[in-house]
N, C-alpha and C positions, 0 to 999 in steps of 0.2 A: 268171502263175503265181508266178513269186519277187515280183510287187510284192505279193500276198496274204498270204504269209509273211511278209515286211517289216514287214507291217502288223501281222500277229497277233504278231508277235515285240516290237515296239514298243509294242502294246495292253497284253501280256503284262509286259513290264519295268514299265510307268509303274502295272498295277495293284499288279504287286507290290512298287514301292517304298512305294507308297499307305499298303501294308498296313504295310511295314515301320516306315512313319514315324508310322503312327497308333498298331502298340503298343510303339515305343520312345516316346511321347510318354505312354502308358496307365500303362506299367511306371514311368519314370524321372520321372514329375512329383510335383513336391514338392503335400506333400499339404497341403490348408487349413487354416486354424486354424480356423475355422469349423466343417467338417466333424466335427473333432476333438473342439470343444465339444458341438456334438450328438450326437456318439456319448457320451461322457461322459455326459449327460444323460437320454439314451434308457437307459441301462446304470445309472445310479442310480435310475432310476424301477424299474427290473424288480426292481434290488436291495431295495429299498422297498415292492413287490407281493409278493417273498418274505416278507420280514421281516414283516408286516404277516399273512400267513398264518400262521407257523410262532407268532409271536405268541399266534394265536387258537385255537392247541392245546390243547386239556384234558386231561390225563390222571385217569383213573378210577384213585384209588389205592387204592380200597374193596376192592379185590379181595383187597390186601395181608393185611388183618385178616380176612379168612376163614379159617377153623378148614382146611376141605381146602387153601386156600397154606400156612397153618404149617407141617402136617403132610408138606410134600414135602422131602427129602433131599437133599444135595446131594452128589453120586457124582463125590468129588475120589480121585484118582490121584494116590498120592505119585510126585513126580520121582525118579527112581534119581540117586545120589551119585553122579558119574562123576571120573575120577582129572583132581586140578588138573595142569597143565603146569609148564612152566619158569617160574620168575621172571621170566626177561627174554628171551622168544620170538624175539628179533632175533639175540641172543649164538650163536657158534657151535656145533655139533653136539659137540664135543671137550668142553664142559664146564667151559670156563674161564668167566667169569666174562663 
């Protein structure tokens, strides 16, 4: 009965250093150069797949010269004048300078 214990207790320590030493070896390893160029690579291709779309945008600017675009309004709200502050927001409350 305790030599089964022993056992699952000894099974138990050696899986969980296993695990220990496999993700302190995951986390802490220095990462390829290699890897790095192909992320680089992969990441300039998509950038390249964008570009290459946004590219082949058109815009319809016909629309502009229609007589109903002219005739629309453009519904600006003047900004209210609101009171300037101090000259120098940092200087004391008292008003010196």
């Amino acid at each position: 009965m305790k030599n089964t214990k022993n056992k699952r207790t000894i099974v138990l320590v050696i899986i969980l250093l296993g695990i220990l030493i496999l993700a302190y070896k995951v986390m802490f390893a220095p990462v390829s150069e290699d890897l790095l160029v192909e992320e680089n690579i992969i990441a300039s291709q998509r950038v390249g797949g964008i570009l290459k779309e946004i590219e082949s945008i058109n815009f319809d600017t016909s629309v502009m010269e229609e007589e109903s675009f002219k005739s629309l309004k453009s519904i600006e709200i003047p900004l209210p004048s609101l009171p300037v502050g101090r000259k120098n927001p940092f200087s004391g409350i008292s008003g010196s300078n």
